[in-house]
DOBA-795075 format. One record per residue (C-alpha): residue number from 1; residue in one letter; y, z, x. Coordinates in nm, 3 decimals, padded with zeros to 5 digits. Example, Ala and Ser with C-alpha at 12.3 -4.5 7.8 and 13.67 -1.06 7.14 Angstrom:
// DOBA-795075
1	a	-00.450	00.780	01.230
2	s	-00.106	00.714	01.367
***
This chain:
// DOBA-795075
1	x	-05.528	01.842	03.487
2	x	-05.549	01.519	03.304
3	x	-05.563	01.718	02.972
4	x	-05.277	01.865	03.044
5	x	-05.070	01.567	03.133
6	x	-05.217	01.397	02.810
7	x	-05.086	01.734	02.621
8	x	-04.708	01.682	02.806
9	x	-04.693	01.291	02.687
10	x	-04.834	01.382	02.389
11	x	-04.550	01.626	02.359
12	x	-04.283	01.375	02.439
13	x	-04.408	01.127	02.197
14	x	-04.400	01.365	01.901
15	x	-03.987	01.433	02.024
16	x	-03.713	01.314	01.807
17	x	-03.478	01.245	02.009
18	x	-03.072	01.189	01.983
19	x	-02.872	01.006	02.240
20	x	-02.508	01.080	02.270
21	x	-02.362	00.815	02.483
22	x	-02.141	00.537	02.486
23	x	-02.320	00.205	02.422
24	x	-02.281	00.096	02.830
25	x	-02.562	-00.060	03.056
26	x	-02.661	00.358	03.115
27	x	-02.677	00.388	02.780
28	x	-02.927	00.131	02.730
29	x	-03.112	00.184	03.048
30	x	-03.183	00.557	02.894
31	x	-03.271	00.464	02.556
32	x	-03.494	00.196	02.656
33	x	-03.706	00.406	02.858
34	x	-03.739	00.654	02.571
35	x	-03.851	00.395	02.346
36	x	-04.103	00.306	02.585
37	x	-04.234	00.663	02.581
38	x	-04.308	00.641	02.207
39	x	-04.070	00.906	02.130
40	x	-03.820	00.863	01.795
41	x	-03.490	00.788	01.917
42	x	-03.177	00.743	01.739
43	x	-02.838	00.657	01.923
44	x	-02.461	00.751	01.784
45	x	-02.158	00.714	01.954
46	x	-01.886	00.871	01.932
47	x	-02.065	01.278	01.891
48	x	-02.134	01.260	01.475
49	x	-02.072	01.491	01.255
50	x	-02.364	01.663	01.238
51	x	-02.724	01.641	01.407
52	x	-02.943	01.390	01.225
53	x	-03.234	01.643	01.042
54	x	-03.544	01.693	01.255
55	x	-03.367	01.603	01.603
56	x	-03.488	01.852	01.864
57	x	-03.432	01.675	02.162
58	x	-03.044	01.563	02.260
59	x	-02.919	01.331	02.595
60	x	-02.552	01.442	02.582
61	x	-02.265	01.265	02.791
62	x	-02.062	01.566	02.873
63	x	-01.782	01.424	03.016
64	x	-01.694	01.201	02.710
65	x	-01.759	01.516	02.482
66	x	-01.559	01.788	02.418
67	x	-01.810	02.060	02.475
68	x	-01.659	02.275	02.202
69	x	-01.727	01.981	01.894
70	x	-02.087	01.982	02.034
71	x	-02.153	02.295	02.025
72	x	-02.040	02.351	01.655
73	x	-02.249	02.063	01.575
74	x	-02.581	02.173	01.779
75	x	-02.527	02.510	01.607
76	x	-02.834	02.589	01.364
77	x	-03.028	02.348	01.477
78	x	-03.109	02.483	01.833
79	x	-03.257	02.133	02.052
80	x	-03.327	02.103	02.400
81	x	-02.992	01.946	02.548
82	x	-03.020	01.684	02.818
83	x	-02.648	01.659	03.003
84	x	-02.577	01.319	03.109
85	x	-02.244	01.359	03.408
86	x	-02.083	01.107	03.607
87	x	-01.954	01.319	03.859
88	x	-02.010	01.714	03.919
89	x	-01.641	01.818	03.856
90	x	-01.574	02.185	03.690
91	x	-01.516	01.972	03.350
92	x	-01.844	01.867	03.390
93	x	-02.020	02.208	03.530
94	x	-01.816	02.396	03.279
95	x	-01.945	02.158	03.007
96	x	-02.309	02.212	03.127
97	x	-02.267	02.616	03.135
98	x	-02.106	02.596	02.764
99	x	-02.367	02.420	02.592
100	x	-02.648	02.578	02.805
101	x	-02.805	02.272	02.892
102	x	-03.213	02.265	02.965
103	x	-03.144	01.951	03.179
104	x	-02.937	01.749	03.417
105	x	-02.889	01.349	03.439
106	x	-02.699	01.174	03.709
107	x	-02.534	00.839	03.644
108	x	-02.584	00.547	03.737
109	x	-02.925	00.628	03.519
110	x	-03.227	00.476	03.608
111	x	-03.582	00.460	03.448
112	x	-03.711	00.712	03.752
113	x	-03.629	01.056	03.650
114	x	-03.555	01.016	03.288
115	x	-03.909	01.131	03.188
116	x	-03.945	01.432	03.439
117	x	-03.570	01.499	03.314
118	x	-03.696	01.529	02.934
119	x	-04.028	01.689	03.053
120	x	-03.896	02.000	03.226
121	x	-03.602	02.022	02.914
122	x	-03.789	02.029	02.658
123	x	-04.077	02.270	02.865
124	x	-03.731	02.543	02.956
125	x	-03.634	02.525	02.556
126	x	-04.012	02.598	02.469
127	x	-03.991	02.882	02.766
128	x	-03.639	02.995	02.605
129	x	-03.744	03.014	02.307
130	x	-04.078	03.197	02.369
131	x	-03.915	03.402	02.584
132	x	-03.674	03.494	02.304
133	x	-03.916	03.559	02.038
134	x	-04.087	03.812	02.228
135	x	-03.742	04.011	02.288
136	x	-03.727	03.996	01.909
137	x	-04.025	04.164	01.859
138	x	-04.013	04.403	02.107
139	x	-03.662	04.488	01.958
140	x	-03.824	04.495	01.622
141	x	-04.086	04.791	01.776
142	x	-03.832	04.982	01.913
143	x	-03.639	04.993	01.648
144	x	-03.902	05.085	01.401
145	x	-04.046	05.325	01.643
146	x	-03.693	05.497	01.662
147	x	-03.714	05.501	01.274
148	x	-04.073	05.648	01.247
149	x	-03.924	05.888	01.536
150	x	-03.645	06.043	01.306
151	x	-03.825	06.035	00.998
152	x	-04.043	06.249	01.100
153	x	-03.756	06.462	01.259
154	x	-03.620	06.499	00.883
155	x	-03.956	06.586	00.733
156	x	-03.982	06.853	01.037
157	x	-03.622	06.992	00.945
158	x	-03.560	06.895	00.575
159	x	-03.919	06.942	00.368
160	x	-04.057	07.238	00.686
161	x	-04.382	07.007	00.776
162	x	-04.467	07.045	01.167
163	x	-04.449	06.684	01.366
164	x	-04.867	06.596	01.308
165	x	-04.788	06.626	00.905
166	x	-04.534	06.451	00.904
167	x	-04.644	06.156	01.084
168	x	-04.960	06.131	00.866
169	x	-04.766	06.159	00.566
170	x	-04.573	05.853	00.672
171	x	-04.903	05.686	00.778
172	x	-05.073	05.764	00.437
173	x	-04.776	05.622	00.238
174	x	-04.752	05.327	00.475
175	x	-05.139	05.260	00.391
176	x	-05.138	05.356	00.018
177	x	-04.860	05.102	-00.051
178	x	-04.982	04.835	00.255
179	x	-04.623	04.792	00.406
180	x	-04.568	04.927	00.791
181	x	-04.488	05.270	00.859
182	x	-04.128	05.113	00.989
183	x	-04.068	05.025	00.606
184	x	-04.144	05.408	00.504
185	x	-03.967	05.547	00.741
186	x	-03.618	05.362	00.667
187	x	-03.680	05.363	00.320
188	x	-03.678	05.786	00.397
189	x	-03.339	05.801	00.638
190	x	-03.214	05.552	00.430
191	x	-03.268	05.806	00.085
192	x	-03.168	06.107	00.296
193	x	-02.824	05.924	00.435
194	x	-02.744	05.880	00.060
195	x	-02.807	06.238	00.014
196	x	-02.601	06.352	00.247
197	x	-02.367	06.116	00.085
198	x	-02.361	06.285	-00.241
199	x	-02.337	06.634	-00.080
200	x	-02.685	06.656	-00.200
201	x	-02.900	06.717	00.128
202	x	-02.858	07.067	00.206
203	x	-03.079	07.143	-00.109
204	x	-03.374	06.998	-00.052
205	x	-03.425	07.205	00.287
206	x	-03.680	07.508	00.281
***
């Protein structure tokens, strides 16, 4: 267990963090207590123009932010967002929703809360983007999977080979040139669709 918490503040110490928040007593109670974590921390106000390079960490105050701005100005760049509200009114929920926010702050801010606040942020954003990665590559299978699928449906119809001879045809070429069988197979549909094209497909059938 005490690994593990050493791993989390090690975590939070490597953050760069931005605060977006007018330069009030909450303000400075927040930033102060990130600087005491050993964490980078850089404070604008009003939202800038862009997000300073590196920053993956962001303590937002939603309710003096049009949601919109930030959004265009997180975009790219993808950080765990910290929402900082004074009051939970739609603006502020709506806010929240819009720039899908890993983390809630309440003000008046004080020092308890802030870290299990940036803790369980920045741990969702890791989970999110995990999370996401795999649905990538699982979309990535499928896809080639469908490709290998109806390559090996135009070898069948187009060139007369039955379904096994096909598919290690595909599997030969994939190893002979060291590139996935994926890569053959659109490389094949993607010949045969400009065939077609050309009013050239009929002739290669047997």
């Amino acid at each position: 267990m005490k690994g593990q918490a050493r791993r989390i503040l090690d975590d939070l110490r490597r953050a760069r963090v931005l605060v977006i928040h007018p330069r009030d007593e909450d303000g400075k109670v927040l930033i102060d207590q990130l600087r005491r974590l050993g964490c980078e921390v850089n404070a604008v106000w009003p939202l800038p123009a862009a997000l300073p390079e590196g920053t993956d960490t962001v303590f937002i105050a939603v309710e003096d932010t049009p949601a919109d701005q930030a959004a265009q100005v997180f975009e790219g760049h993808d950080p765990a967002i910290i929402a900082v509200v004074t009051y939970e009114s739609p603006t502020s929920l709506k806010a929240i929703y819009d720039l899908n926010a890993h983390g809630v702050m309440s003000k008046p801010l004080r020092p308890l809360g802030i870290l299990t606040q940036f803790t369980l942020a920045r741990y969702r954003h890791g989970y999110e983007a995990r999370l996401s990665g795999k649905v990538r590559k699982l979309e990535e299978t499928l896809k080639g999977r469908r490709l290998v699928d109806r390559a090996i449906r135009l070898l069948v119809d187009e060139q007369g080979l039955d379904e096994d001879a096909a598919y290690r045809l595909l599997r030969d070429q994939a190893t002979s040139e060291r590139i996935t069988m994926a890569a053959i197979a659109e490389d094949l549909v993607s010949a045969h669709e400009t065939m077609q094209r050309l009013g050239l497909g009929a002739r290669f059938k047997k």
